[in-house]
TORMILUM-82878 format. One line per 8 residues: number of its first residue (from 1); for each residue x, y, z of C-alpha. Coordinates in steps of 0.1 Angstrom, whole numbers, padded with zeros to 4 digits, m for minus. Layout:
NUM> X:Y:Z; ...
//
This chain:
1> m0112:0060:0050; m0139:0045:0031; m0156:0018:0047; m0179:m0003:0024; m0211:m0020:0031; m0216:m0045:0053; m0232:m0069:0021; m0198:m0064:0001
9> m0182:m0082:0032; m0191:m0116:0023; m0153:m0135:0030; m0157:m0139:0062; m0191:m0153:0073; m0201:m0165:0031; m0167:m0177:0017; m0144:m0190:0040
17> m0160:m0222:0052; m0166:m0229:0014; m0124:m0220:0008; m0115:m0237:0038; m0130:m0272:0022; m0118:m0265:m0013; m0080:m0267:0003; m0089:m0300:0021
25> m0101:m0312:m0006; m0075:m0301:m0027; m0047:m0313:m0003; m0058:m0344:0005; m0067:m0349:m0031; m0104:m0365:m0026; m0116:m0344:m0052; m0099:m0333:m0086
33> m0097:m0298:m0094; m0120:m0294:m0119; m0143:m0311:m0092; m0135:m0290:m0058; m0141:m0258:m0083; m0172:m0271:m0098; m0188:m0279:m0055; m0175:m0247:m0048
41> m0190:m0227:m0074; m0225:m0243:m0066; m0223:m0230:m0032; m0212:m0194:m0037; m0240:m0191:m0065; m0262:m0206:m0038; m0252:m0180:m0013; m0244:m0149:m0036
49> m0274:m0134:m0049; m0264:m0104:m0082; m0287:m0074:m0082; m0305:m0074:m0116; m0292:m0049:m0127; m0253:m0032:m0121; m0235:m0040:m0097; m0239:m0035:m0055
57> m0201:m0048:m0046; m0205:m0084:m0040; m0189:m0094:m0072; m0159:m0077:m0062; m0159:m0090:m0028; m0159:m0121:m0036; m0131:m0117:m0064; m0110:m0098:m0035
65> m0122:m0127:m0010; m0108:m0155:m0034; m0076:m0139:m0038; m0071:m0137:0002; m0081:m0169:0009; m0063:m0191:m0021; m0028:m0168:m0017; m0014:m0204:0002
73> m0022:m0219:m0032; 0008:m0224:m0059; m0004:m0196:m0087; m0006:m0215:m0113; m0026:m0241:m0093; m0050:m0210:m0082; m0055:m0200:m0122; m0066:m0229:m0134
81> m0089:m0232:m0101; m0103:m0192:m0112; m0103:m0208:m0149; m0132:m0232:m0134; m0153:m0212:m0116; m0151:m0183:m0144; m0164:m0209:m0176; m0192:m0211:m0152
89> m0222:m0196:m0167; m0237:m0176:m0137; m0239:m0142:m0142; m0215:m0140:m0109; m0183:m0154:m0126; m0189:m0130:m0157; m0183:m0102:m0133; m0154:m0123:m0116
97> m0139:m0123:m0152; m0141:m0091:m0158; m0121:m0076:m0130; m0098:m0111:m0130; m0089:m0093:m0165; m0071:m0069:m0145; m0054:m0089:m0121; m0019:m0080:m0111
105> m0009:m0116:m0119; m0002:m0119:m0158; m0012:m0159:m0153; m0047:m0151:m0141; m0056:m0125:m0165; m0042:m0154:m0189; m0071:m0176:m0177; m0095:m0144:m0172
113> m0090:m0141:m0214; m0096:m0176:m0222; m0127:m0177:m0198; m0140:m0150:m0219; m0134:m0167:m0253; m0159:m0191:m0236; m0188:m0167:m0225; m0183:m0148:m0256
121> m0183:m0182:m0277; m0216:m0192:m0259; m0234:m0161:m0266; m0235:m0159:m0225; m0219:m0123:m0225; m0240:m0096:m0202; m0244:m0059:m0220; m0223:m0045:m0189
129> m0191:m0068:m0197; m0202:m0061:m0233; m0199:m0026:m0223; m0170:m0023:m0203; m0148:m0045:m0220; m0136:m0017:m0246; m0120:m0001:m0211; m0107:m0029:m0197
137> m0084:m0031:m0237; m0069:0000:m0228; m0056:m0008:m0194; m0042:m0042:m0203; m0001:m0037:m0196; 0008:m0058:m0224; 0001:m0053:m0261; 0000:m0090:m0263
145> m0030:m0093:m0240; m0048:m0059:m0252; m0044:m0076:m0292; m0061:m0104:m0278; m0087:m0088:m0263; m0093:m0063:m0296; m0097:m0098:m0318; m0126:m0113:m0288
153> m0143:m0080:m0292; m0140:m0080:m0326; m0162:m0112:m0332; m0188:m0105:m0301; m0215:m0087:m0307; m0209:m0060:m0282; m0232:m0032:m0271; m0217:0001:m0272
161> m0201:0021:m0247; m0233:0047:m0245; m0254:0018:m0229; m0230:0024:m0198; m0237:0060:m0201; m0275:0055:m0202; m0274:0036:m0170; m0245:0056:m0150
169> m0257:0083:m0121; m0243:0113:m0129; m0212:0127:m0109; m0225:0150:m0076; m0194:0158:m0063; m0159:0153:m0067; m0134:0165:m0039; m0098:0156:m0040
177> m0068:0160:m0015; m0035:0181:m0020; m0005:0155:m0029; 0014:0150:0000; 0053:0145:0001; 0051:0113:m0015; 0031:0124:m0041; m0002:0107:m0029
185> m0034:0119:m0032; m0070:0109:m0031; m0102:0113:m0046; m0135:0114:m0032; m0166:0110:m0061; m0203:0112:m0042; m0231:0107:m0069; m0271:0100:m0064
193> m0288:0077:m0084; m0326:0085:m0092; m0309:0119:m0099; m0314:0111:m0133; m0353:0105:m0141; m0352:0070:m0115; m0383:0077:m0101; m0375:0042:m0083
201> m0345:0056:m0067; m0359:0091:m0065; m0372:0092:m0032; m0353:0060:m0014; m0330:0068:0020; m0303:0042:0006; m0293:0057:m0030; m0261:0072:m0026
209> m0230:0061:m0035; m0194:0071:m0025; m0163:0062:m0042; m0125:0068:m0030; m0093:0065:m0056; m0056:0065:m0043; m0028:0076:m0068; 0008:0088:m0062
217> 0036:0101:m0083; 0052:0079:m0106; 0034:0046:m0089; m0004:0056:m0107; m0036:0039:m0093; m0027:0022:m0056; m0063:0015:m0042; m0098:0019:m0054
225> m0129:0018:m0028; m0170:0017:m0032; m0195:0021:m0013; m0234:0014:m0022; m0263:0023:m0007; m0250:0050:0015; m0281:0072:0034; m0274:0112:0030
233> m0259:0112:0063; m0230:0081:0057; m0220:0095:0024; m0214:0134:0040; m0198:0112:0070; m0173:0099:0040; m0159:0128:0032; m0159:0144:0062
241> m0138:0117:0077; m0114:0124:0049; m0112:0158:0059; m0091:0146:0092; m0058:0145:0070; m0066:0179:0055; m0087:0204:0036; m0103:0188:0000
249> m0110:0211:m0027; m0137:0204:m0052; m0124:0191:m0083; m0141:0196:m0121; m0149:0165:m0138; m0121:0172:m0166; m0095:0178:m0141; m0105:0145:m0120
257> m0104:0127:m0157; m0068:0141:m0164; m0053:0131:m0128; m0071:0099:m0132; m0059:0091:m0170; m0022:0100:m0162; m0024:0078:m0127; m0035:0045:m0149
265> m0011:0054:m0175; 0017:0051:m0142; 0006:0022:m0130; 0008:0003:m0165; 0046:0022:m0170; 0046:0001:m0140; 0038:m0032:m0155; 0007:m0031:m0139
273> m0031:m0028:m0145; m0053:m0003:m0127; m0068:m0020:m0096; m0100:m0037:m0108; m0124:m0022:m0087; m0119:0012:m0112; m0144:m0009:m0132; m0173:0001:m0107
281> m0160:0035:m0113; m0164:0036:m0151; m0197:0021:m0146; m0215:0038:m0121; m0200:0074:m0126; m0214:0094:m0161; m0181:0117:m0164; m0161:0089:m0161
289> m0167:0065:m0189; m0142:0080:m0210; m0109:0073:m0189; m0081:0057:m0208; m0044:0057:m0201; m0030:0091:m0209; 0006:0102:m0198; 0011:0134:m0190
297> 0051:0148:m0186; 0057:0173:m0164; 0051:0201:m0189; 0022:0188:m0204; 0000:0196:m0168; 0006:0233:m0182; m0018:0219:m0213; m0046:0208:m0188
305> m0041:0238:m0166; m0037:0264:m0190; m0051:0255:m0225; m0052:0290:m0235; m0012:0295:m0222; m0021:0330:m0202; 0005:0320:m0177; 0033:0323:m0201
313> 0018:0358:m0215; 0023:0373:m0179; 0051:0397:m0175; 0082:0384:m0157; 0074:0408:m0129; 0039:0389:m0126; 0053:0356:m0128; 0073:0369:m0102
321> 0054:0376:m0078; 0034:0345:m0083; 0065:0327:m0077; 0078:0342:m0042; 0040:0337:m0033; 0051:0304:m0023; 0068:0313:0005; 0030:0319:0023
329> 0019:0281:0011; 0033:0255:0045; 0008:0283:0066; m0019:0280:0040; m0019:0245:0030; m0004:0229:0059; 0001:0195:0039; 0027:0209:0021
337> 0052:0208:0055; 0049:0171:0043; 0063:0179:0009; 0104:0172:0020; 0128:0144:0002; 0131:0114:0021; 0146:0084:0000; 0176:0059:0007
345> 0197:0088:m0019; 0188:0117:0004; 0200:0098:0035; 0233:0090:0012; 0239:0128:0008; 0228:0137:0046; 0249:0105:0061; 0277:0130:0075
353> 0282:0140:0107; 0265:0172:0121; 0293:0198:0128; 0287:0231:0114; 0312:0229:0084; 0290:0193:0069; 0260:0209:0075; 0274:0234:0048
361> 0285:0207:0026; 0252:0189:0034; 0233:0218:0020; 0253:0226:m0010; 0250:0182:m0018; 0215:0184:m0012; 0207:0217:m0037; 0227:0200:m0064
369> 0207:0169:m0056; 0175:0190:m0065; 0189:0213:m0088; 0198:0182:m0109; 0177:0152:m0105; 0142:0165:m0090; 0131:0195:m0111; 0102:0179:m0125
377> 0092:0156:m0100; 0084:0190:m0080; 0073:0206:m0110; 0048:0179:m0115; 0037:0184:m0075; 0030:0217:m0081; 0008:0215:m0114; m0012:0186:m0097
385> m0016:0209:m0068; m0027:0235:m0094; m0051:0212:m0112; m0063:0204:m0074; m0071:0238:m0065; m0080:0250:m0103; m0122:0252:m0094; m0123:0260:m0056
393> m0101:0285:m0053; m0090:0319:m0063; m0070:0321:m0099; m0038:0340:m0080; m0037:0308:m0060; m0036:0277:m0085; m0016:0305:m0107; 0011:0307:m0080
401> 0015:0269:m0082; 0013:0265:m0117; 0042:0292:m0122; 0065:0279:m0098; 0058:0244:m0117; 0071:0262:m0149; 0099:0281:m0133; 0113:0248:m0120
409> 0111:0232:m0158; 0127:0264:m0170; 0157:0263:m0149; 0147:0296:m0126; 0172:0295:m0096; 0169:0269:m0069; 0172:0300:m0043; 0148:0319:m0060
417> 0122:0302:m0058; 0112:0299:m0019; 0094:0266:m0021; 0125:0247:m0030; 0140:0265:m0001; 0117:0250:0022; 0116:0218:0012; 0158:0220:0011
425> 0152:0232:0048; 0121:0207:0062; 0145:0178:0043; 0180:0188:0064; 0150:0194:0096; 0134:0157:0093; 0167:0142:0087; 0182:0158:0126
433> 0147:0144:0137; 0153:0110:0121; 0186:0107:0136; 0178:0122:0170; 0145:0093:0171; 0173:0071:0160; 0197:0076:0189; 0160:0079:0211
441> 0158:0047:0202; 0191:0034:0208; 0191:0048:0240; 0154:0034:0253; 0172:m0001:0237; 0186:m0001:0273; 0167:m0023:0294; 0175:m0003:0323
449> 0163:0026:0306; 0126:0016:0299; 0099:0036:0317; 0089:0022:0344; 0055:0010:0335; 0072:m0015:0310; 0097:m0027:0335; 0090:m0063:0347
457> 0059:m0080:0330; 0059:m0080:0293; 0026:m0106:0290; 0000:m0097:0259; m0028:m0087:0288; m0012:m0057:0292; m0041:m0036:0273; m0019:m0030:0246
465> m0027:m0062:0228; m0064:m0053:0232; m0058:m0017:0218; m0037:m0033:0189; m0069:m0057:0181; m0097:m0036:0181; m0079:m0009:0154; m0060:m0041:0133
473> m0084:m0070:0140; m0070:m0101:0150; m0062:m0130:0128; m0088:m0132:0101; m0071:m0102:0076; m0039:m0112:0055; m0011:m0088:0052; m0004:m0098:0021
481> m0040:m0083:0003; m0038:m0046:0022; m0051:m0039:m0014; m0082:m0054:m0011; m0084:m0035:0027; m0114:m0012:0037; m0101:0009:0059; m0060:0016:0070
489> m0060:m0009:0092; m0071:m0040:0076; m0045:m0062:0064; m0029:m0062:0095; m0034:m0085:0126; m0015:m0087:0163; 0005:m0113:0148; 0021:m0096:0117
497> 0023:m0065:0137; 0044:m0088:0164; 0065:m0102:0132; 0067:m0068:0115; 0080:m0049:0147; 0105:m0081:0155; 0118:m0070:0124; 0121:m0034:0134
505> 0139:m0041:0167; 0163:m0065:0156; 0174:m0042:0123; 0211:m0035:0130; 0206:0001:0128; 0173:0017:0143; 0147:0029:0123; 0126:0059:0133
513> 0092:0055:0145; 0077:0078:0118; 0092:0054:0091; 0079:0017:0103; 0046:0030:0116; 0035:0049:0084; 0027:0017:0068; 0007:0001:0098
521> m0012:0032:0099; m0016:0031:0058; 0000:0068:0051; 0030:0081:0042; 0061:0085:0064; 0048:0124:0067; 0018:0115:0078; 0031:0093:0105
529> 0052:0120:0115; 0023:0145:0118; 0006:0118:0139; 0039:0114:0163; 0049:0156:0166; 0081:0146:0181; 0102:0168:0199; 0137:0166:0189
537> 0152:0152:0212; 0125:0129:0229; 0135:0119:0270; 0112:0090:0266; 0079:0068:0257; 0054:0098:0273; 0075:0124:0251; 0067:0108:0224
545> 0035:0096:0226; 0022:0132:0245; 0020:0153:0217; 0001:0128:0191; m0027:0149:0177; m0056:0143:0204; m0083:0147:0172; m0069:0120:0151
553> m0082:0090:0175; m0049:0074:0168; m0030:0081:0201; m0044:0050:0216; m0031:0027:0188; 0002:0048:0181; 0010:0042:0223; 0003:0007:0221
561> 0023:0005:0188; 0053:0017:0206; 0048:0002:0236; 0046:m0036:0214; 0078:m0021:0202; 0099:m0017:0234; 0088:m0048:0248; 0101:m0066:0218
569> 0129:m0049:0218; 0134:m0053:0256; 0134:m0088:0249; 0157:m0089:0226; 0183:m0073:0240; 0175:m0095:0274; 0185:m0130:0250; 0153:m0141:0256
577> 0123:m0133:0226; 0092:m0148:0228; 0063:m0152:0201; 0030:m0139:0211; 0003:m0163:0232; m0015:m0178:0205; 0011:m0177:0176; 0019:m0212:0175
585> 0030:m0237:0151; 0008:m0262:0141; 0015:m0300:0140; 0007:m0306:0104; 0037:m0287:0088; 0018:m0272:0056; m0014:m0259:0079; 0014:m0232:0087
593> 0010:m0219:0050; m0027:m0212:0056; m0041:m0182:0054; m0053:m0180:0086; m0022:m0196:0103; m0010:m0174:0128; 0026:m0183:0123; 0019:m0174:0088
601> 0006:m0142:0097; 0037:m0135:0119; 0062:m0140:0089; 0046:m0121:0061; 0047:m0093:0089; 0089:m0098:0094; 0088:m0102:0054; 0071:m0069:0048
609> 0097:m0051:0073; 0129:m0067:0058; 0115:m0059:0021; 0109:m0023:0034; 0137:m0015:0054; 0166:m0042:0048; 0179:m0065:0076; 0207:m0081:0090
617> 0213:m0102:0059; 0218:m0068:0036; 0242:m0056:0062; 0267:m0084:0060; 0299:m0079:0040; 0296:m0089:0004; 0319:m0115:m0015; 0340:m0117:0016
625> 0370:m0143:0020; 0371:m0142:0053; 0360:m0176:0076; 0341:m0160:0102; 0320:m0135:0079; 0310:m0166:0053; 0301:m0182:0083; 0276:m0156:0096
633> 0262:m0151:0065; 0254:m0183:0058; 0240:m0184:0094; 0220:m0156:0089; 0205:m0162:0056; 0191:m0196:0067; 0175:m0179:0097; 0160:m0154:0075
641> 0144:m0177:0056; 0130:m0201:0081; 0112:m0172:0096; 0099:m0159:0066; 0093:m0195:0051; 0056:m0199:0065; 0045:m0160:0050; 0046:m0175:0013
649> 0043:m0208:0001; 0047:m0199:m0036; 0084:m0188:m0024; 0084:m0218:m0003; 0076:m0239:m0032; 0102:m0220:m0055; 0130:m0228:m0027; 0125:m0267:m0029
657> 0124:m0265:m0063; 0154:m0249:m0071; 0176:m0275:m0042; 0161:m0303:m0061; 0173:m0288:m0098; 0207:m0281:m0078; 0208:m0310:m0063; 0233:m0342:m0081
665> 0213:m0371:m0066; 0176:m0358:m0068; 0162:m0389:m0062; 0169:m0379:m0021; 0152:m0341:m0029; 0128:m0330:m0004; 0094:m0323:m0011; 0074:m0294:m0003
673> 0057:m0312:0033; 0096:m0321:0041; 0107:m0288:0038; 0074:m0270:0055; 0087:m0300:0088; 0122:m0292:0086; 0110:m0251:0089; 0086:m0263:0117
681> 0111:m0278:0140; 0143:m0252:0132; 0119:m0221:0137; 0125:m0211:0176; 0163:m0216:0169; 0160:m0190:0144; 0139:m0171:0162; 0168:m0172:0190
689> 0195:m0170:0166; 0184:m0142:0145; 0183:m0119:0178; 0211:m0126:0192; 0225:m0122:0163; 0211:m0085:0159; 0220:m0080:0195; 0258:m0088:0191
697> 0259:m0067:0157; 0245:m0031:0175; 0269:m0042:0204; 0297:m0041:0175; 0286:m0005:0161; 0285:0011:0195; 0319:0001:0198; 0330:0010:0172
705> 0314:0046:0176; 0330:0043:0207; 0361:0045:0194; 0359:0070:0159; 0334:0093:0171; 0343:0123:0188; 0329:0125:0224; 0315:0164:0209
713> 0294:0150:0185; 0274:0121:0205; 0243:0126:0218
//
């Protein structure tokens, strides 16, 4: 992945001693707002230094940085505190407004607006907002705010969109991934700036820059990452490093443009702006500064492919054969083993039992499934493959995908069309290897069963903790800002991984490695599986660590991930879980909602698992009369909060609230501090409780398998 410059990283050793005395000042109420903002702004202007002209990164740091460290704050609280620092008059805060007008949070892009009524007011505006302002419009998600916007620019005397132009480095390269089975792809643009008449730049060893875009399917723009100042040798190190997941194909800049304008057009279907670092994008890159939201359906890819429609003047018997070409494409393009349906409906239709006459029935479900609902979703794989492979490769190649994308739309034959074949094949495949890791699982559960070098100590000195925090870092990154993440690790820590894997093992029915690791490893699930090849019926931990893919450098981290994961689980199932040394609670109960609280860490790790995967709590019977089950759901919901209680205090803050509207006498309501001690003191219980709990409910379904299932068909 991309990993930006060391400048850019400014939260650690610039910001957070600056954000750590802005809370204490905030929660112990010696200063006012308006007055913790104003010290704070002082220093980071004192510490922050702009280039004079563009951008290097910082500014975007820092916004990134400020939306890490003030997550513990209420939101509203932490708009009007961005409110203050962006009326500020320091070129700094202008380019904090700016990408705070595409904040995912409608309430600071609320603040970002009004910020800007100010600069604009004051004649303070920079030509590069003047400039890039006409972008950010167009990928505002609400006509409201986009209106708004239109009527600011109307009255500011704004420099024209060619100024960006005059200044931008023209495009060197552009690469880009095949999709992968979720849809997600990347882009790689590598530009050189003196390229263009600089003779400043011309000859300097640090001119290079290197940008990297995330989209998927029906979710748009995910991630957005920059790097400045890159020598010859670190920006062909980029993209070679990218080459590890697969091959990249050079991409035109038209084709780049159309994925690129659909993918923001997703994201605001979504409800969602583009991520703000696209900015840097539109204003370093020359074939770029014309990118605004443009959806394209499934057929319309056949518009951007083919403008002069030659594929549909072929003869059926060409079209043909282009079609039943992609039966060669999993040896070719080995990503496309990847492309396979894996989603809580697939698992619906595949949920019966294996004997020969449900596998039938499985099949004939699943090709309905397809034949009915997923036409153009794989249609649209195949023309963005197409547009992919459009400039680097042969025209019977992107032609083959392109024509299978239409024979989909036109309602060709499922069984005709040997893609769809294989993906109804790798999809009934992964799902055996789902449920055979499943059972793995189940049966390594057994204490007795552990291999041997896990039997007895389960202490954090192990070698697996120090693995686990040299890849994830320790407990300076927030789960909850992966976003604003460098490389696939970030965002993580030992602790969120500890909370995150609790999770996992005490889920009532197992989950398969490939599916909890892909996010901890920041792929898709088929990634993760390509990075555990395991066989299908695993005997135990070496099996299926062994075959991990020696070149990815993961095996390491993948072992220590599933050795973290047996031990918890080992614990579980022994009644006696323990948190990890050094995840404790502190004394003052709202410390815990810090960001750097490592009890904090640990439950926004358990959160991100239950919101992924379910827990007990969604496996309880609903609207049930009975005594016992009320009981245990009540039981089990209060445990689910108390752990999860430290990960978000916005939540936290939104619980009291709504006891004390509830609530008949709310003179005796608690506050937010009562609430944070109550959590404190009931958190080992629940700890305990929410095990055994888990333990007791997979006791209950092996009985009962016990009983129904037919000794012939266990494992």
């Amino acid at each position: 992945m991309l990993v930006e410059p060391a400048h850019a990283a400014i939260s650690q050793e610039t910001i957070q001693p600056a954000l750590q005395q802005l809370r204490a000042h905030l929660s112990h109420a010696t200063l006012s707002l308006e007055e913790a903002a104003a010290r704070l702004g002082e220093r980071l202007e004192g510490a922050i230094t702009l280039p004079t002209h563009g951008s290097d990164g910082r500014a975007l740091a820092l916004t990134r940085a400020l939306d890490q460290h003030l997550a513990e704050l209420p939101l509203e609280q932490r708009a009007r505190l961005y409110g203050q620092l962006m009326r500020r008059r320091e070129p700094l805060w202008q380019q904090v407004t700016l990408y705070s007008l595409l904040a995912p949070e409608h309430t600071i892009r609320r603040e970002a607006l009004l910020a800007l009524r100010t600069q604009i007011s004051d004649g303070a505006l920079s030509d590069r907002s003047s400039a890039l302002l006409p972008w950010v419009r167009a990928w505002l998600p609400t006509e409201e705010e986009s209106a708004e916007l239109q009527a600011l620019l109307a009255d500011a005397p704004l420099q024209r969109a060619q100024n960006t132009q005059n200044t931008s480095t023209p495009v060197e390269q552009i690469f880009a991934s095949i999709p992968d089975g979720t849809g997600q792809q990347y882009l790689i643009i590598t530009a050189q700036r003196g390229r263009d008449g600089d003779e400043e730049r011309k000859f300097s060893n640090d001119n290079r820059l290197a940008g990297m875009l995330i989209l998927q399917t029906c979710h748009g723009l995910l991630e957005t990452h920059f790097a400045y100042g890159l020598t010859a040798e670190e920006q062909a190190l980029i993209v070679e490093r990218a080459r590890v997941d697969g091959p990249l194909a050079a991409l035109s800049p038209e084709h780049a443009a159309a994925l690129l304008s659909n993918a923001i057009a997703e994201s605001l279907e979504e409800g969602r702006p583009p991520p703000p670092g696209l900015l840097d994008f539109v204003a370093e890159f020359e074939h770029l500064c014309g990118l605004v939201p443009r959806l394209c359906a499934a057929r319309d890819w056949l518009a951007v492919l083919d403008p002069e429609g030659h594929l549909g003047q072929l003869t059926p018997q060409r079209r043909g054969r282009l079609i039943h070409r992609s039966a060669e494409w999993p040896e070719r393009f080995p990503i496309v083993e990847s492309w396979f349906e894996d989603t809580p409906t697939i698992r619906a239709i595949l949920a019966a039992n294996g004997t020969e006459y449900d596998h039938s029935q499985q099949q004939r479900r699943l090709r309905r499934y397809l034949d009915v609902e997923r036409r153009p979703w794989w249609a649209e794989q195949c023309f963005k493959t197409a547009v992919t492979l459009h400039q680097s490769h042969a025209a019977e190649t992107w032609m083959s995908f392109a024509a299978v994308g239409k024979a989909l739309l036109d309602g060709r034959e499922l069984r005709k069309i040997p893609l769809l074949e294989h993906v109804l094949a790798t999809t009934l495949a992964a799902h055996e290897q789902g449920n055979a890791a499943r059972r793995e699982t189940e049966r390594t559960a057994d204490a007795d069963s552990l291999p041997e070098e896990m039997d007895g100590a389960y202490a954090d000195d192990d070698g697996q903790r120090t693995t686990l925090e040299a890849y994830f870092g320790t407990a300076t990154a927030s789960i909850g800002n992966a976003a604003a993440a460098t490389t696939p690790s970030q965002g993580w820590n030992y602790y969120s991984l500890h909370g995150y894997l609790f999770a996992i093992a005490t889920h009532p029915e197992p989950i398969p490695p490939r599916d909890w690791m892909a996010p901890l490893t920041h792929t898709s699930p088929h990634h993760a599986a390509r990075l555990i090849s395991a066989p299908a019926h695993p005997t135990n931990l070496q099996s299926i660590t062994e075959s991990i893919t020696e070149s990815s450098g993961l095996k390491p981290v993948i072992r220590a991930l599933m050795t973290l994961h047996h031990q918890i689980v080992h614990q579980v199932l022994a009644g006696c879980p323990e948190l990890p040394t050094g995840c404790t609670l502190d004394p003052d109960p709202l410390a815990n909602f810090w960001p750097n609280a490592p009890i904090g860490h640990w439950s926004r790790g358990f959160a991100e698992a239950r919101t992924r995967f379910g827990h007990l709590l969604e496996w309880l019977p609903q609207h049930s009369e009975d005594e016992w089950d009320v009981e245990l759901a009540q039981t089990t919901a209060f445990a689910t909060m108390v752990l999860e209680a430290f990960g978000d205090r916005e939540q936290a803050q939104a619980w009291v609230d709504g006891a004390r509207r509830s609530a008949a006498d709310t003179t005796n309501a608690q506050t937010l501090e009562q609430f944070a001690s109550g959590v404190r003191d009931g958190f080992h219980e629940s700890f305990q409780e929410l095990a055994l709990l888990a333990y007791s409910m997979r006791e209950l379904d092996r009985s009962s398998d016990d009983v129904h299932t037919p000794q012939s068909h266990r494992s």
